[in-house]
C-alpha positions in Angstrom: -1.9 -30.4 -35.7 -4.5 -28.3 -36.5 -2.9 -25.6 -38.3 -0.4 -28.5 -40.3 -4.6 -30.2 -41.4 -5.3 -26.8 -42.6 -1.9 -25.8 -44.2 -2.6 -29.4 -46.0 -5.5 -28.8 -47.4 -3.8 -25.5 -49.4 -0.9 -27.1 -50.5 -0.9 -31.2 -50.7 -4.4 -31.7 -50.4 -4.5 -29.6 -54.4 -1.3 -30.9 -55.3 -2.3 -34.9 -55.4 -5.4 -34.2 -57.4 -3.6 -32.3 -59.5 -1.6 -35.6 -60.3 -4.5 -37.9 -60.0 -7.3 -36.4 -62.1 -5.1 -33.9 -64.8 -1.9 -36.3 -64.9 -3.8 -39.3 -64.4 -1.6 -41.2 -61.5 -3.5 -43.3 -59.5 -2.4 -43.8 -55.6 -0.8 -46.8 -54.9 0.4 -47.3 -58.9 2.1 -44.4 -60.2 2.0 -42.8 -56.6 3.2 -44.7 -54.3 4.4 -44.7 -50.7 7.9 -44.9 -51.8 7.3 -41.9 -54.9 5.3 -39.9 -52.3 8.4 -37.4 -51.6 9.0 -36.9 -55.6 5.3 -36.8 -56.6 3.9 -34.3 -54.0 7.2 -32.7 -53.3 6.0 -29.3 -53.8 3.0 -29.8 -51.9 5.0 -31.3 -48.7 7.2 -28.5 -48.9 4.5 -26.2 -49.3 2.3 -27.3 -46.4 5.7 -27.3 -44.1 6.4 -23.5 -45.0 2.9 -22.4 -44.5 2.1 -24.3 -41.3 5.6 -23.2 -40.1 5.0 -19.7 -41.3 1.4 -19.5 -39.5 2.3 -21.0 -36.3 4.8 -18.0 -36.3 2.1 -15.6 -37.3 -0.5 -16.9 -34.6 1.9 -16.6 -31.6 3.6 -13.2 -32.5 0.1 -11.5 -33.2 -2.0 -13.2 -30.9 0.4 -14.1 -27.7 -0.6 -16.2 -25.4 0.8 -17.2 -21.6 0.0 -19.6 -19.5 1.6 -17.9 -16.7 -1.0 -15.3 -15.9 -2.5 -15.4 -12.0 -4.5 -13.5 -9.8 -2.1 -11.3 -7.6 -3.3 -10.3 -4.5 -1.6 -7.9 -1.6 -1.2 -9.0 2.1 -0.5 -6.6 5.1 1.5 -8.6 7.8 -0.4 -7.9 11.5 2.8 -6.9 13.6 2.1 -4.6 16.6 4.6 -0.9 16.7 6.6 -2.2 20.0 7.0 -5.6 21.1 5.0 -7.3 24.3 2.9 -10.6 25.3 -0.3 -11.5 24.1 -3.1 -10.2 26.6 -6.4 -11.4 24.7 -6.9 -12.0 21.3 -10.5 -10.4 19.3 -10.6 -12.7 16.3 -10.2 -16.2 15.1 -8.1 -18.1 12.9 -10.5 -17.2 9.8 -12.6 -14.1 9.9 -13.4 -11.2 8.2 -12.7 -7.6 10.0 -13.9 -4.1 9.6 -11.3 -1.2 9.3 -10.1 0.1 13.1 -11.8 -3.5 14.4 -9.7 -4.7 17.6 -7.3 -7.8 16.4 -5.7 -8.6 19.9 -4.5 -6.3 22.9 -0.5 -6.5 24.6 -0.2 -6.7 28.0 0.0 -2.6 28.7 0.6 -2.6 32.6 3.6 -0.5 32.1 1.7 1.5 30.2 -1.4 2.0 32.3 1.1 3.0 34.9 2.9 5.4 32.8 -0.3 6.9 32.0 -1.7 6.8 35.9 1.6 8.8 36.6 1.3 11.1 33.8 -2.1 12.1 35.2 -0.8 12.7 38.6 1.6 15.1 37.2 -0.9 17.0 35.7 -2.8 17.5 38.6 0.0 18.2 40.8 0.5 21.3 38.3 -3.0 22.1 38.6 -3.3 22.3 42.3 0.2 24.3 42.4 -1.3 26.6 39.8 -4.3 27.1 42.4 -2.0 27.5 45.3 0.1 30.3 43.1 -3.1 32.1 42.5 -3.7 31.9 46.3 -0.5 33.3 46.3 -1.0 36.4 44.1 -4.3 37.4 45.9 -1.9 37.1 49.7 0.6 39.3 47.8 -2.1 42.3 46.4 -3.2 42.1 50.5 0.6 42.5 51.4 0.7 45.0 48.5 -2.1 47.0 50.2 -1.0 47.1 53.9 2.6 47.7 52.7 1.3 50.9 51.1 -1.0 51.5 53.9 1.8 52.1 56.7 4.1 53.4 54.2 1.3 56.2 53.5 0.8 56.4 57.4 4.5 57.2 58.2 4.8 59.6 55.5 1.8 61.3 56.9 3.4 61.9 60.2 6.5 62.9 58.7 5.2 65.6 56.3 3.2 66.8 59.7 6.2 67.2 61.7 8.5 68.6 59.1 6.0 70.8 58.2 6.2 72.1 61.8 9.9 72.1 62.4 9.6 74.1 59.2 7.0 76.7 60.6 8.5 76.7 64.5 12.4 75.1 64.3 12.6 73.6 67.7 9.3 72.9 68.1 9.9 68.8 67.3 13.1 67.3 67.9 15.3 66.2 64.4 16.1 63.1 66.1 12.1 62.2 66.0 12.1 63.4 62.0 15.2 61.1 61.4 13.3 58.2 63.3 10.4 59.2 60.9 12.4 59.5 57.4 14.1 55.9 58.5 10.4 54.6 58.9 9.1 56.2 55.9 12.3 54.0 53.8 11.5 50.9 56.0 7.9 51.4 54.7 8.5 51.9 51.3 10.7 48.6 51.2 7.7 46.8 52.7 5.9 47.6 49.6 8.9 47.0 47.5 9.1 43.1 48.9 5.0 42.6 48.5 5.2 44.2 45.1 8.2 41.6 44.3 6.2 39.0 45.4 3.2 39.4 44.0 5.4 39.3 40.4 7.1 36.0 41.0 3.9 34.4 42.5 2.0 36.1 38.8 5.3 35.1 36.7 4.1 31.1 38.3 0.6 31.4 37.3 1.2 32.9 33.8 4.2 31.5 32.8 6.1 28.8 34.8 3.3 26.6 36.0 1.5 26.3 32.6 4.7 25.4 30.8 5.5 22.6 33.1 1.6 21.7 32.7 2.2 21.9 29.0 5.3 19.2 29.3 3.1 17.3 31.8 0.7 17.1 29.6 3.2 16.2 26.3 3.9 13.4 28.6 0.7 12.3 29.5 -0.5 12.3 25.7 2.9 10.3 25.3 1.7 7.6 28.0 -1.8 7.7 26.3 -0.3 6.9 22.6 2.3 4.4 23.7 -1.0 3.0 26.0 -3.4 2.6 22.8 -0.1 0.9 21.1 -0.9 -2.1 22.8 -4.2 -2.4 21.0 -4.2 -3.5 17.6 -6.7 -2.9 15.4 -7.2 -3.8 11.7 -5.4 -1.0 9.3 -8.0 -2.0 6.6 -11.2 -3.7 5.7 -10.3 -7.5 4.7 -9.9 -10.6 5.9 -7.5 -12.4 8.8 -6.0 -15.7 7.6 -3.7 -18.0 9.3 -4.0 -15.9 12.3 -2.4 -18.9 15.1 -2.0 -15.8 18.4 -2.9 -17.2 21.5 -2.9 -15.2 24.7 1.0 -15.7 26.2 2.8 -15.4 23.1 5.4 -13.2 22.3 5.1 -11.2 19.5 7.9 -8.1 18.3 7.8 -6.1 14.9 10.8 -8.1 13.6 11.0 -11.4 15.5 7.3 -12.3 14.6 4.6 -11.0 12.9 1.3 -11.9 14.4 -1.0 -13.5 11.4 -2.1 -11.7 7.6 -4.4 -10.0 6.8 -5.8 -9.6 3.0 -7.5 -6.7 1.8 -10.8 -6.5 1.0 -11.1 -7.0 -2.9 -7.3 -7.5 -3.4 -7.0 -9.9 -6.2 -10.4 -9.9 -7.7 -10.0 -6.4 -9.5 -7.1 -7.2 -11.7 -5.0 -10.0 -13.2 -1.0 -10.1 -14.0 -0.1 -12.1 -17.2 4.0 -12.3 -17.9 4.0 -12.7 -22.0 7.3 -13.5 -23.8 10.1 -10.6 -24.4 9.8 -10.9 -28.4 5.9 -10.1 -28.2 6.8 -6.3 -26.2 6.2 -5.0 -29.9 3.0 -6.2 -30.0 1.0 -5.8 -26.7 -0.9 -2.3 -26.1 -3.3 -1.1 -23.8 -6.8 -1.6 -25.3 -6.1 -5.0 -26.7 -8.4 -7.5 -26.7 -7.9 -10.7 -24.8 -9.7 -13.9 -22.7 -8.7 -15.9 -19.9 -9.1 -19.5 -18.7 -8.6 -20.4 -15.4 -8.3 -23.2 -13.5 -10.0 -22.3 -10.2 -13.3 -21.3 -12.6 -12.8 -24.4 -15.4 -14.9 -24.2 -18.8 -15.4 -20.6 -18.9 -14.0 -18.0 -21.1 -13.2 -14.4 -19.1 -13.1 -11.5 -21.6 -10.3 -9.2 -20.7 -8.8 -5.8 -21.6 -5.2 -5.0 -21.6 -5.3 -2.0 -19.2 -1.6 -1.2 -18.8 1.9 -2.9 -20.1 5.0 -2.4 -17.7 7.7 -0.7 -19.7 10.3 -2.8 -17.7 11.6 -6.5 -17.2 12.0 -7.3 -13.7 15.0 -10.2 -14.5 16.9 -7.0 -15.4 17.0 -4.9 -12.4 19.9 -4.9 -10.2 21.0 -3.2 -6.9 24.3 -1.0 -5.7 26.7 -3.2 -4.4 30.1 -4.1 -4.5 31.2 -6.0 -8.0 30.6 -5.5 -11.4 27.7 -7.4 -13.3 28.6 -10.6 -14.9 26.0 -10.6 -17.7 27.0 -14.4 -18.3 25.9 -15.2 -15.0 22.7 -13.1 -14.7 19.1 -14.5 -14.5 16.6 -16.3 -17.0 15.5 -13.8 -19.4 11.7 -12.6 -18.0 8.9 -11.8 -19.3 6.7 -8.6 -20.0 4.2 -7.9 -17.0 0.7 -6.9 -18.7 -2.1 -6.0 -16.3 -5.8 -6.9 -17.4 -9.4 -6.4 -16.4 -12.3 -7.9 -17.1 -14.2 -6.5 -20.2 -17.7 -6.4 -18.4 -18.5 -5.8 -14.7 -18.2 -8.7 -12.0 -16.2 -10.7 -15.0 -13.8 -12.0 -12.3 -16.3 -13.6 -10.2 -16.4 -17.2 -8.7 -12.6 -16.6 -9.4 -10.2 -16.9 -6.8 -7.6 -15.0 -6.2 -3.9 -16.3 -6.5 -5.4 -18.6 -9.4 -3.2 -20.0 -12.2 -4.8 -18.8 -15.8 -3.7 -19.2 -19.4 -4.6 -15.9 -21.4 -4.7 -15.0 -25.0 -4.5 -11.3 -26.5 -5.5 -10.7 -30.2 -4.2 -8.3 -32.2 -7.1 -5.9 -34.3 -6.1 -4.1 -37.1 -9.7 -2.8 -38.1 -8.9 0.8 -38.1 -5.5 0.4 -40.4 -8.3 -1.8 -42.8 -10.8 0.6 -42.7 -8.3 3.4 -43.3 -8.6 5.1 -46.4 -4.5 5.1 -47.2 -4.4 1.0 -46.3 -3.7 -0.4 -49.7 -5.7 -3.2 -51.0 -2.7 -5.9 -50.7 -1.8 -4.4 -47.0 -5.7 -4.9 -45.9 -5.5 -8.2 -47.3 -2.4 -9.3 -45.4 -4.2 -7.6 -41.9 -7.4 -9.3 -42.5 -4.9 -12.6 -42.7 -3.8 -11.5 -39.7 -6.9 -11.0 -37.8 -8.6 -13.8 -38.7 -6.0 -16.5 -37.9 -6.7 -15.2 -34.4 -9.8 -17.4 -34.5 -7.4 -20.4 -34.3 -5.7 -18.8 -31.1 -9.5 -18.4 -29.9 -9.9 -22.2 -30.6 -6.9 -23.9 -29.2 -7.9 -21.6 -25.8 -11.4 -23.2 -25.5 -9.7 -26.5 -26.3 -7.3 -26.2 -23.1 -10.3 -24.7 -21.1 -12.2 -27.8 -21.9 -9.1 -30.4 -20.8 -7.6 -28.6 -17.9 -10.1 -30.4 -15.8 -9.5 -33.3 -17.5 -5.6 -33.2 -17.6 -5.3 -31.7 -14.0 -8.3 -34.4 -12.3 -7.2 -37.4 -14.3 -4.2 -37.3 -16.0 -2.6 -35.9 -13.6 -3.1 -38.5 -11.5 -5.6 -36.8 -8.6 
């Protein structure tokens, strides 16, 4: 309406007193309701071409969506294993602190898995004393092997020595009794020596590889243990959080509650602007946002990022060709925007609906010294209908109370 009462006043508005004051018709005599067509033809037809031909130009350089809202990530609270409830830390509303305690699972089987973990570690540790006892028995074994071995060598040497100097003098039957005591000996040391090896090859090696797995296994039982206490992943907020001690909660069956991020959805907002307007939306534009949750106020935003794909197109692998015919609804670009000063989004909440306008500025191309003098005109044209865009904004910001308290029926 507004843009045919301003297209009017270019092209019938000048048309009728053209006829009225140079031709001398007089409405409702010469021009009548009847002649109206034939006497302001070329202003009717006129004001129909420029209104059409601005309403075009507002949209395509200033787009504007009313499908723009506040999109904000949830985490789903789901413990790694499954279990019953033991006692739950929070309520049904409440705002949590990263590694905060949510609830706790009943971890009996885990407690004990733990308990016998920790047995196992120090039935390693005592054996580990016990080998060590064991080393130190076979060193003393070691030493009164070598002992009598030395001993009955002595007494051979001695008594070969004198068969040597008088033959006859001792009896070969006592050196052979020797010579078999002196071997006997000498495998007395042989056997301690052995055992002082395996009972060192248990406290150096065996022993502290089986505490090693004991261990593994006792870390195991500890992790598996702290599984059944979960705690908040992030700083945020707990919604719709129903647990009760006794329920049965599992990774896939049923997640336990949601929790929201701190500051998710307050940061950014996600506007979906029509496909033929992907030619005009860049970063750095210029826009402003109404939204219903914050009514009568005017956000200043700033395109921060345009996504260079259409979601309504993607597809997954599968098993039949794509039927184009029967694909989706064409969608809509994705533009993310922020606020243009600090704290913009405030006393917004997230998940809001918003309507959102961006407007094209061509002040660099003007100011440029190449820009001819008809092209700057035309981009000044272009920039300055974007005040109408601005208008009709503040307009629907000042009735969307209005339409969605009263005639809406609330």
């Amino acid at each position: 309406m507004f843009e045919l009462m301003f297209c009017s006043l270019l092209t019938i508005v000048p048309d009728y007193l053209y006829r009225r004051y140079v031709q001398g018709k007089r409405f409702g005599k010469e021009i009548t309701f009847f002649s109206v067509w034939y006497e302001l033809r070329w202003g009717i037809t006129g004001c129909l071409m420029l209104t059409i031909s601005l309403i075009t130009m507002i949209f395509y350089f200033h787009p504007a969506t009313d499908s723009a809202t506040l999109y904000y990530r949830t985490v789903p609270i789901l413990p790694e294993g499954s279990g019953r409830v033991e006692e739950v830390k929070v309520s049904f509303s409440q705002e949590v602190k990263k590694g905060d305690v949510l609830f706790t699972l009943d971890a009996s089987k885990q407690r004990a898995a733990v308990e016998t973990a920790k047995r196992k570690v120090a039935e390693i540790d005592a054996a580990m004393q016990t080998a060590q006892a064991d080393v130190v028995k076979a060193e003393a074994q070691i030493g009164e092997a070598k002992a009598n071995y030395q001993q009955a060598k002595d007494e051979l040497d001695v008594k070969s020595e004198l068969q040597r100097r008088n033959p006859g003098i001792v009896a070969q039957r006592d050196i052979d009794k020797l010579q078999v005591l002196v071997d006997q000996r000498q495998s007395g040391v042989d056997a301690a020596t052995a055992s002082k090896q395996a009972a060192s090859l248990q406290v150096s090696t065996l022993l502290p590889a089986q505490k090693a797995s004991s261990q593994a296994a006792l870390d195991q039982a500890q992790v598996d243990l702290d599984k059944t206490t979960i705690r908040a992943g992030v700083n945020g907020r707990v919604e719709q959080f129903f647990l009760r001690p006794g329920d049965l909660v599992a990774q896939i069956m049923r997640p336990a509650g949601i929790l929201i991020p701190e500051g998710s959805g307050k940061s950014t907002l996600q506007a979906g602007f029509g496909q033929i307007e992907a030619g005009v939306l860049k970063a750095g534009m210029v826009a402003e946002a109404a939204c219903i949750s914050k009514p009568w106020v005017i956000i200043p935003m700033v395109i921060t990022s345009v996504q260079d794909y259409i979601a309504a197109g993607q597809f997954q692998g599968g098993q039949q060709l794509i039927e184009a015919e029967n694909g989706p609804k064409p969608g809509t670009i994705l533009v993310f925007l922020e606020p243009l000063y600090k704290n913009g989004l405030d006393g917004v909440t997230p998940g809001s609906s918003c309507i959102v306008n961006a407007y094209t500025s061509n002040h660099e191309e003007i100011s440029a010294e190449h820009t001819s003098t008809g092209r700057a005109i035309a981009l000044h044209v272009v920039d300055g209908v974007g005040l109408v865009h601005a208008l009709l904004l503040r307009i629907q910001a000042l009735l969307m109370p209005i339409k969605t308290l009263v005639m809406s029926g609330h």
